[in-house]
Each structure stands twice: as structure tokens, then as C-alpha cells.
N, C-alpha and C positions, 0 to 999 in steps of 0.2 A: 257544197260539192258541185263540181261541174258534172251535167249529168252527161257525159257521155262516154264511153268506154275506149274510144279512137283519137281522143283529143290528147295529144302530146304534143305541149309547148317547151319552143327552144327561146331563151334568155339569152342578149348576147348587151341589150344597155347599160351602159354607167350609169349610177347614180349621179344627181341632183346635188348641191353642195348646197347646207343651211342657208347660206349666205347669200346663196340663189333662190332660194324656196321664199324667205320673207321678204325678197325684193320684188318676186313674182309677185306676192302675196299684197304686196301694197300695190303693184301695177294693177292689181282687181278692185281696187277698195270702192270705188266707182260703181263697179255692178253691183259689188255687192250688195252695200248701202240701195243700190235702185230694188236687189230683188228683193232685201229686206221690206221697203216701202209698198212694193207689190200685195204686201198682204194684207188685204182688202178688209176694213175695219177695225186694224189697229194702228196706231199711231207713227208717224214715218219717222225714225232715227235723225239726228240733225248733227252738225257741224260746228254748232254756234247758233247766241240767240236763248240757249237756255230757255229754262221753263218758269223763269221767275223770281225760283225759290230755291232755297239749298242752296249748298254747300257743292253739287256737281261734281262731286269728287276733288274739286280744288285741293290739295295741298297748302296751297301758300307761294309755292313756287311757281315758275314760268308757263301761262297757259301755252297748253297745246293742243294743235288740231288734233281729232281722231273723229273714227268712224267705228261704231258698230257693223263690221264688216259682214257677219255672219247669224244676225238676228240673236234672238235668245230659246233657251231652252230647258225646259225642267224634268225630270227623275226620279225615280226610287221614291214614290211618296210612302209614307207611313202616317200612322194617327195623328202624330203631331209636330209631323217634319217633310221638306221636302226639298231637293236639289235642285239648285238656279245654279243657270251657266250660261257664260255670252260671249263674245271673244272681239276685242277692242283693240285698234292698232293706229300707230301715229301715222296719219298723212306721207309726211315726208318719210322716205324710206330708207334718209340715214342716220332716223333717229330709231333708236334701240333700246331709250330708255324704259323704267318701269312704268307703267301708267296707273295712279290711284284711282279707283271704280266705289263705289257706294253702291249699294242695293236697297230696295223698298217692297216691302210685301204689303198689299193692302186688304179691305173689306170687300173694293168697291171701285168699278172700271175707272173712275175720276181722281183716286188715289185721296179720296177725303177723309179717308181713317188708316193713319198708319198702326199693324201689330206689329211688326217685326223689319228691322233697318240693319244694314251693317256696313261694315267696309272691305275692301278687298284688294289686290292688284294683280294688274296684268303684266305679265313677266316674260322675256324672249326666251327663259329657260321652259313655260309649258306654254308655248308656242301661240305667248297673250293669247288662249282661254282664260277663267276665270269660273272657278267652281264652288260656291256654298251651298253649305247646309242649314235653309231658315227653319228656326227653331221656334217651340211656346205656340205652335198653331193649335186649330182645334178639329177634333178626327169628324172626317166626312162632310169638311167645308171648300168650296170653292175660292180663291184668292187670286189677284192680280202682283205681279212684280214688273218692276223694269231696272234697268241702271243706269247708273252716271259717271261720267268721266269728264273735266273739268266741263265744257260748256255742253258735251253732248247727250241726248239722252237716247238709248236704244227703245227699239219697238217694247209694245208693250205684250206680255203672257199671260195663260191662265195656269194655275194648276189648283191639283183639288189632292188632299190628305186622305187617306182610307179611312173607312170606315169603323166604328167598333160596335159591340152588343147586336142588338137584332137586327139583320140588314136582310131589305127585303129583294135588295137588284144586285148585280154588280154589270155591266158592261165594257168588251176588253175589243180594242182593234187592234188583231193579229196580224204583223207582215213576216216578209221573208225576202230574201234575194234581190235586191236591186244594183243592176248592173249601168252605170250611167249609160253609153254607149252606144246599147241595145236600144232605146228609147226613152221618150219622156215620162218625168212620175207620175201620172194621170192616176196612178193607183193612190199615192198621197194626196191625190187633190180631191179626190172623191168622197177618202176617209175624212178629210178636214172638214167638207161642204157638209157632211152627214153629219159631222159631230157634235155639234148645239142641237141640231130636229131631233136624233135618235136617242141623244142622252150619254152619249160615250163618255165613260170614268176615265181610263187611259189605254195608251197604247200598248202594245207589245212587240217587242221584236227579236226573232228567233232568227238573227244571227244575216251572213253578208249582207252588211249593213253598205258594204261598197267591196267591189273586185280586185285585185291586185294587178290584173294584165296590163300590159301596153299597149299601145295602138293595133286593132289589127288580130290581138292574138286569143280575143274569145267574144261574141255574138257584138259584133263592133262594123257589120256591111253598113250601115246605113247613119254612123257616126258623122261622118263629116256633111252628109248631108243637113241633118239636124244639128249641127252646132256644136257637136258633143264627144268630141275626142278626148279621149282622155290627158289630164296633168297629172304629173310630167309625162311625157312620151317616152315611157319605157315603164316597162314590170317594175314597181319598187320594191325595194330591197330596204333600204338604210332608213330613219328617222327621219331624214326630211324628205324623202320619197312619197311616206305614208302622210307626214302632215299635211302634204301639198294636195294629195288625192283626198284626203277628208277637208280642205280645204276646199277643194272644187264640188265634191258632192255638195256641202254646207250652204253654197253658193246658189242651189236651187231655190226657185219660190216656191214651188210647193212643198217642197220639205221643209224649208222653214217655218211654213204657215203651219203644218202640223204640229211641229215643235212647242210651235207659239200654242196651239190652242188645249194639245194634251198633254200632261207627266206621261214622259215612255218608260218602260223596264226594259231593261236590255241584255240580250247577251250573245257573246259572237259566236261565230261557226268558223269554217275555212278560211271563208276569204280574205274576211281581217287580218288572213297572217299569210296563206298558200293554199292552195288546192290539196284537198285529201290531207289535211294536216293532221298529225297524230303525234302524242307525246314526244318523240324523238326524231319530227323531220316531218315530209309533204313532199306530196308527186310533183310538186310545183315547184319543187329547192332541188336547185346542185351544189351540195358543198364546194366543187372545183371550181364554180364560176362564180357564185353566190354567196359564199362564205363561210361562216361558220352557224345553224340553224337557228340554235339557240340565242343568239347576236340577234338574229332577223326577229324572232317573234319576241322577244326583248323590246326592240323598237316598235313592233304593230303593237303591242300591249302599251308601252307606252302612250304613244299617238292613241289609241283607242279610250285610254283613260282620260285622255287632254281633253277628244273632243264629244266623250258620249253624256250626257248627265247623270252618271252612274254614280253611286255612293262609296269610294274607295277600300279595300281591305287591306292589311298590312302588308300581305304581299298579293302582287299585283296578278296573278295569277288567281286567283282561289275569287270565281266569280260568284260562283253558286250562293244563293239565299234567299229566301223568303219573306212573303210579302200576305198579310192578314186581312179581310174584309170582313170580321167580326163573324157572327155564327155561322156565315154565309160559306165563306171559303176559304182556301189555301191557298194559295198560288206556289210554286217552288220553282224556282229558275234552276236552274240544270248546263253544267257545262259537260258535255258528251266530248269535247273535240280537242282539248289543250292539255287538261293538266295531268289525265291519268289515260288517256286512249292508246290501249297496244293498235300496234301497225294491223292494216287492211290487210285482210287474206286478197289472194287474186287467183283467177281464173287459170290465166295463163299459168301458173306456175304446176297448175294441177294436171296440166293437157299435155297425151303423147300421140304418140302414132295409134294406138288403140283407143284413145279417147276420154273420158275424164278419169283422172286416178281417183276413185268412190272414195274406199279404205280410207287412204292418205287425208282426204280434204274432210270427210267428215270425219275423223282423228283429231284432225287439227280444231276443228269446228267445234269440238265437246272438252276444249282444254277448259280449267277453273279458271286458270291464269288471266285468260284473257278478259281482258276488262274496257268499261266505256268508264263508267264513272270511278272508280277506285277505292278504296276502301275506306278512307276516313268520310270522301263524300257520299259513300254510299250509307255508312254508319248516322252521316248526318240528317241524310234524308229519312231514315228508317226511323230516326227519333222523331223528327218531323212530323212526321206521319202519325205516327205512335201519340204524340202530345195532340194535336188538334183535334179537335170535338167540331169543326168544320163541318157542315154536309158535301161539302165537294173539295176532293182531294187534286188540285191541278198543275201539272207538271207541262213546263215552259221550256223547251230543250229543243234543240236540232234536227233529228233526223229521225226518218219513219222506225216506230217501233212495232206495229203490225205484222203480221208474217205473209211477206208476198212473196210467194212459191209460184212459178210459172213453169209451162214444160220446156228444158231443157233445149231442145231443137227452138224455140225462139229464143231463149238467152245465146246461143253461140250464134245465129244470125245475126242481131243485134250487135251482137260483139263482133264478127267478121261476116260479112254478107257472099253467102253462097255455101256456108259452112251450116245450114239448117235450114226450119223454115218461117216465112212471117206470120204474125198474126194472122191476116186472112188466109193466108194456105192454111196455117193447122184448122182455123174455124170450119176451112172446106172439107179439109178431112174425114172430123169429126160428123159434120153435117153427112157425110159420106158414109161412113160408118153407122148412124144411125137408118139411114133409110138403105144401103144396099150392102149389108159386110161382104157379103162372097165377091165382092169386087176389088176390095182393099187388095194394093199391093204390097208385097213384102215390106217393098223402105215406108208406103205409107201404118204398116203395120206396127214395122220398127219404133216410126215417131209417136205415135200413139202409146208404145208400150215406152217410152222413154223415162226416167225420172224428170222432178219436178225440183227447181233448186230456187233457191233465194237470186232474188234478180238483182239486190244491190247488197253488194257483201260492205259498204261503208257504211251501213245503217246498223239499227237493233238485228238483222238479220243476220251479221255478220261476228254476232257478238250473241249467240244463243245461250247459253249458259249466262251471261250479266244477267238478259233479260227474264230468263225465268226467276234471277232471283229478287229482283224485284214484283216481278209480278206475283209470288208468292207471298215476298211480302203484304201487299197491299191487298192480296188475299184473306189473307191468315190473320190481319187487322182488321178485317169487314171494310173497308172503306169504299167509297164511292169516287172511283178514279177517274181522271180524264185525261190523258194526255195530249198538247199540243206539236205538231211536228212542220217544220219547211221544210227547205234545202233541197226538195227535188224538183221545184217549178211547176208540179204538178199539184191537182188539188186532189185529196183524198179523205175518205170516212173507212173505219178500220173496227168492228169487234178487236178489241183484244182477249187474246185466248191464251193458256198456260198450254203447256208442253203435253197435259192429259185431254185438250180441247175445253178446260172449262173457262167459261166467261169472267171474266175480271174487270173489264172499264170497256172505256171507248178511247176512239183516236180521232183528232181532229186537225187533219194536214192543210196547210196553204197551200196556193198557188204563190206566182212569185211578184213583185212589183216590176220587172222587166224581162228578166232572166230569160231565155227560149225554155221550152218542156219541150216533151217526146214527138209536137208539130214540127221541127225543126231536125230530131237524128231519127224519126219515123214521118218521112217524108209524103210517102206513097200509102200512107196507112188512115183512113176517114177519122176522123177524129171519136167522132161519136159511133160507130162501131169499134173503134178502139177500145173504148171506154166499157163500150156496152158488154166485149170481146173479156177484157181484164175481170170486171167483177162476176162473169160466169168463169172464168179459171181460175179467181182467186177467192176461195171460200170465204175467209175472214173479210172480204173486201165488199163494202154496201156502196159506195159511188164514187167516179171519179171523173176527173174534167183534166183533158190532156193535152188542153191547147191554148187555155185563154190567162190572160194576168187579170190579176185579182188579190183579195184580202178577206179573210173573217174577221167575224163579228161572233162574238162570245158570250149569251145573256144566260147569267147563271142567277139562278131563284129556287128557295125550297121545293119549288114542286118539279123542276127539269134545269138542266143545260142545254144548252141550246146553241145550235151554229147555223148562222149565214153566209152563205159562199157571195161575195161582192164580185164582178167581174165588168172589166170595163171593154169594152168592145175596140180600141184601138192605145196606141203607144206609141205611132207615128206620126202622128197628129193630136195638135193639144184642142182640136173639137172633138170631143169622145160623148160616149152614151154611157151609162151604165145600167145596169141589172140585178137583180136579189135570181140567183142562180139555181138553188139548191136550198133547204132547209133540213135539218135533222136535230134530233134530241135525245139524251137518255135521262131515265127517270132515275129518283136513288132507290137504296133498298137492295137487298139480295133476291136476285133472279128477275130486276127490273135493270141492271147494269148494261145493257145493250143498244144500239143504234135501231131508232123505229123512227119513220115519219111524223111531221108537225101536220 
């Protein structure tokens, strides 16, 4: 979600034509192949010259140039499987044929023990990626792959299979939101540099994995400075739109490098398809201009399938599934955003001359109807749940589930400025109220007696009835919950609470990998009184960080879960610093489900 409440973008670019997209696409093969070799300590893709040995995908038929354009990457591990992806294209860029690819899984960085080999091809119909499933591995082992295609070999990966029976660790690096445009991935490069020292199993990603905008049309001022406008120049729409912009992301070295070094789990949010997207459409789509909705995320699912190392279902929607670390954990991936989400209430539609219609909106607020996840996926999770004997139950999903209730005169400021008041006025009020009341004046009285409303009606807050009844569930099972959340750029730690106030899990929010937060549409507001401002007005709220990019870190062990807030001190500059920001943990057990410091 884009987090601002003012942002209304106008569409007026044509789409990109296939024919255009893989011509562009071989006019990069140069960088690419350079930023693939960028990553320092694995082996640089070649051209020719071969490795000696094999078969290199030869056919038999006429060598062809290619490049490993876009490095490689692996997914969805399981005990004893895991998904290799790479995306290989001919040099010359009026050739179109299919390219034969071989794969290699090994013991051992030298590739001196092969378990598992295959073959494959890359096709102009999935937009030459290249996606298997290496099978017969063994659970909680580390493994090397790369590929071949006649003489070339792509950089070399790691990935590692889950875990099973007694596991004493697991460790997850959580992202969220990376907007090219905005700035460099320093947030990927951080996660990568850390990942052999700290021990990181794999990563995680909770969704805009890349933006849909155009040039220009969301946190894109300092683009052309940094190299980084986006392809193609205009909002994409159509299938070769979105291939070319996961094309240009893929094209980074530091995302490649992460690729290379962890299995990601994945699963998208908005951006992958439109802003505020929901089962039937997105504040980001005009059917007049834009076409027909379902057409559009048709194509981003497509394209998202080509190039994420996700492990495919039969239909290409249905992303949610789960993933085991033996006694240890659960993990549940969670799609909140595509398949079953009814439309966003809004603000505006509730607001007259006398000021918010109460009745009406929380009417609408307590309908059963409305739903984030929907019914079969809801049934799936519940069984989920129900089956694991796990000590920690962890849900992978989009958007904050917490209850963040703020006083009303700052949510319609925020929303329109001069229509309430900010953060620091109400803080002065209050501060007012405490030490002098017979001075309060009426409207400061007013604001103070005002209600308190959910500040982002796109999250679980928007959707109050879903959330209780999951959280009831996960109650009513005894489990030891935790949920993960992005998509608001900001970072956050959340009690979760039922509709009675009782404790049920905890929450553990990202910042973003470039995305602006609330430093950016609360300009005049300190960041850290901000922060310090939010978690005394929002009960359930134990800490937040409303200004900086960053990434967690997830260390779950029988005796706590545990989160570290990673933040890098710049994204305009590829000399950054980093910091360990924040720490917090819940322990399991009933009436130890709560966030308390490490």
C-alpha cells in the first residue's frame, strides 16, 4: 500500500509491446551479466570457455551465445526439495529460440558431489526464466546449484532444505516494500553481508517486491539522479510491462546477491498488481484507461510467477501455504490482498457537514461479510493451525494486524491539513490538560473528547470482524502466535489483543527496503517524538521507528522468538552504516504471549 491518503495518481502511458520488452531486455544483457559478477565470492557467469565438463546444456544443435542475464535464484524450501530459478537469453536479440539449460545441485561449493541434476528450457513464452523443483535432497542441509546453457555457466547459489524433528534455531530475514526509484537496496546488501556471520536460514518477503508507478508518479525525486528510473517509463499495465520492471529490479546487485545466498518465501501485496488492490479492482486501476482489472492482475500474477522462485499451484492465484521447521515452527504464508479481500472502507465516503457519519461506518465495520482472507483460506489456515504441534505458530502476510486506534482530530489532519490537529498539538493539549484543565478551551476540549478510530482502514483494522476471528481461533487452540506484517514502511511491535482486550500473540512489523514512511507525509513532525507520541496513544503499540529503512530478523528457539529491527542509515548513497535498532521477544505458553524486552 502506498501510505498516504493524498496520493491520487493519473495514468495516461501506453503500454510497451513484447517485441519491445525482449529487445530492450537483450539491449541490458551486458549489465546484467556485469551485476551478476558483482557478487563478490561467487563465480562470474560466462559466455563461452565452459567449465570443462558437461554437456552445458548442448542439445546437439547450433551453439548459441547467452548470458545469464539476471543471476540465479532459489524458493519455497522444504525437507527435501527446493526451487532453482535463473533466466538465460540469446545475445543476439533476433534470436527467439528456446534455450536448453541443465541444472546441478551439489554437497559442496566446488561442485565435486553431485545429488541432484536436471534439464530444462528457457522459453520466450515465460519470458526465458527457468523454474525447477530439485528433488531427493536431505532436510536441514545446506546445497550449492548453478546452470548451463550451451557454453555458459550462471553464477553459482546456496540454498538450504527445512528442517525436521527437533530443531533448536530457525532464523528468517524479513523485507517488505522496495521501490527502485526511491533509492538503492542497501537494505539487501546488509541482509546478504550478515548472512553467513548471523546464520540466516532464509529469507522472507511480505510482499511489494517492486512498484507498478512510472516515472515521476510515487517517491521517484531523486531517481534520475541515482540511475534509477524506472523501465519502462509509464505505469505498467499489460504483461510485457510488468516483465520488463521485474526485469529491471532483477538487474540489481544487491538483490541478486541475496537471491544467490538465501531460499526466499514469498508472497505479494499491492504493488505487484496496483495500489490498494482488492479482490475486484485497485485505487491504482481505471477500467476507462486501463482496461479490464482482472486482465491486468492476470498479467502481474503471471509475470510474478515467471520471476519469483515460488513453488506454483494450479491456479495461479491461490498463493497461501505453508512451510515446517520441524518441532520448532510453523510458518503460514498468508495472502490478505488478491484472492478474497472485499473493497477498503474510506474515510471520505463517511464525512458530511456535521462530521463523521459514527452509526453508518461502524455498521459497515461489524458486517461478517467482509473479509481479508475468505473462507476456504481461512478454513485452510485453521486446520493448519489445528495440525501443528509446532511451539510457534507464524503467519507471513501483508498488512498490520494490531489495533492502531488514534484520536480522530489527527487522522483527519493527516487526511486533509487544517481539518484537525497534529501529533504534537494534541501531545500539547493533553500535556495542557494534565497540568492546568481550567484553561482548556472548548475546541481544545472538543479534541480531547473526540473518538479514536483505526488510522489505516487497508489493514486488519479495516477488516475487524476477519480479525477477531482468527484471533479467536488461535486462541481457542492455545497456540503461541506471531504474526509478521510490512506494507506500511514503518517499523512496528504490536500486543495482539481480541475484541475482550485479551492477549493472544504478538506482531512483528517491517520497515521498508526503500519505500518513504510517515518522515516523508509527516514532514514537520520529529521522528522520535513521533514514535514516542504513537505508542502512548496506542495501547496495544510497544515500539515504532517512523523514519528509517530497514529489515528483521526472526530467531525463533523453544525458549522465545525474537526480533531484530536492522536499519541502515542511508539509501542515497551506496556507503551506508548499519545498526541492530530495537530488540524484543515473546516467550510461549499462556500468559507469557506478550512483547517484553531482550
Amino acid at each position: 500500500m502506498t501510505k498516504t491518503p493524498l496520493l491520487n495518481w493519473i495514468k495516461k502511458d501506453e503500454a510497451a509491446s513484447p517485441a519491445e520488452t525482449v529487445d530492450h531486455a537483450r539491449r541490458q544483457l551486458v549489465r546484467g551479466a556485469l551485476a551478476a559478477g558483482a557478487l563478490a565470492g561467487l563465480p562470474l557467469a560466462g559466455c563461452g570457455g565452459g567449465d570443462g565438463g558437461g554437456d552445458g546444456g548442448d542439445d546437439g544443435g547450433p551453439r548459441v551465445a547467452v548470458v545469464f542475464s539476471h543471476g540465479v535464484a532459489s524458493g519455497d524450501p522444504l525437507s527435501d526439495r527446493v526451487i532453482l530459478w535463473t533466466r538465460v537469453l540469446a545475445q543476439d536479440a533476433a534470436d527467439t529460440r528456446d534455450v536448453p539449460v541443465t541444472w546441478e545441485v551439489a554437497s559442496d561449493a566446488a561442485f565435486g558431489t553431485l545429488v541432484a541434476r536436471g534439464s530444462a528450457t528457457a522459453r520466450a513464452a515465460g519470458d526465458f526464466c527457468v523454474k525447477v523443483d530439485a528433488t531427493g535432497l536431505q532436510p536441514g542441509t545446506r546445497y550449492w546449484y548453478r546452470f548451463k546453457a550451451y557454453q555458459a555457466v550462471s553464477t553459482v547459489g546456496r540454498a538450504k532444505t527445512l528442517p525436521t524433528g527437533d530443531v533448536a534455531q530457525a532464523k528468517l530475514a524479513v523485507f517488505s516494500c522496495a521501490n527502485y526509484p526511491t533509492g538503492y537496496f542497501n537494505v539487501y546488501a546488509e541482509a546478504a553481508r550478515r548472512a553467513e556471520a548471523e546464520g540466516y536460514d532464509l529469507a522472507v518477503h511480505l510482499g511489494d517486491y517492486l512498484y507498478e508507478y512510472g516515472p515521476g508518479q510515487y517517491a521517484s525525486g531523486n531517481a534520475q539522479a541515482l540511475g534509477r528510473v524506472v523501465e519502462p517509463q509509464q505505469e505498467i499495465v499489460v504483461l510485457a510491462d510488468y516483465r520488463r520492471r521485474y526485469a529491471q529490479y532483477r538487474s540489481d546487485a544487491d538483490l541478486q546477491r541475496l537471491h544467490a545466498l538465501l531460499p526466499m518465501i514469498a508472497v505479494w501485496d499491492d504493488h505487484e498488481i496496483a495500489n490498494d488492490a482488492w479482490l475486484g479492482g485497485a485505487q491504482n486501476h481505471q477500467p476507462a484507461t486501463e482496461g479490464d482489472f482482472a486482465a491486468r492482475r492476470a498479467a502481474a500474477v503471471q509475470a510474478w510467477h515467471e520471476w519469483l522462485p515460488v513453488r506454483d499451484d494450479a491456479d495461479p492465484l491461490t498463493t497461501y501455504r505453508g512451510f515446517d521447521f520441524g518441532s520448532l515452527m510453523s510458518l503460514h504464508m498468508l495472502d490478505t490482498r488478491v484472492i478474497a479481500r472485499s473493497e477498503q472502507l474510506d474515510y471520505a465516503d463517511y464525512l458530511g457537514v456535521s462530521g463523521l457519519d459514527s452509526g453508518r461506518f461502524q455498521a459497515d465495520m461489524a458486517r461478517a461479510d467482509r473479509t481479508l482472507l475468505g473462507a476456504t483460506q481461512d478454513q485452510w489456515l485453521q486446520a493448519r493451525l489445528q495440525a501443528s504441534t509446532a511451539t510457534w505458530q507464524v503467519l507471513g502476510q501483508q498488512v498490520l494486524m494490531g489495533r492502531m486506534d488514534i484520536p480522530s482530530p489527527i487522522l483527519f489532519e493527516a487526511n486533509a491539513p487544517g481539518t484537525g490537529v497534529t501529533v504534537s498539538q494534541y501531545a500539547a493539549i493533553v500535556a495542557k490538560a494534565q497540568n492546568d484543565p481550567a484553561s482548556l478551551t472548548p475546541q481544545e476540549q472538543a479534541v480531547l473528547n473526540a473518538p479514536s478510530l483505526p488510522y489505516n482502514l487497508d489493514a486488519w483494522d479495516g477488516y475487524p470482524v476477519a480479525r477477531e476471528t482468527l484471533l479467536g481461533a488461535a486462541r481457542q487452540l492455545d497456540k503461541n502466535l506471531v504474526v509478521l506484517a510490512g506494507d506500511t514502511h514503518n517499523a512496528w511491535a504490536n500486543d495482539l489483543l481480541d475484541g475482550a482486550n485479551r492477549q493472544v500473540g504478538v506482531e512483528f512489523a517491517t520497515s521498508s527496503v526503500t519505500s518513504p514512511g510517515f518522515e516523508e507525509y509527516l514532514p514537520n513532525e520529529d521522528p522520535q517524538q513521533l514514535a514516542g507520541a504513537l505508542t502512548q496513544l496506542i495501547g496495544p503499540l510497544v515500539y515504532a521507528d517512523t523514519s528509517r529503512r530497514g529489515y528483521m530478523v526472526i530467531t525463533a528457539t523453544a525458549a522465545e522468538c525474537r526480533c531484530d529491527w536492522i536499519f541502515v542509515s542511508t539509501i542515497l548513497s551506496r556507503d551506508y552504516t548499519a545498526s541492530l535498532a530495537q530488540s524484543l521477544r515473546t516467550l510461549p505458553g499462556a500468559g507469557q504471549r506478550r512483547l517484553v524486552a531482550v
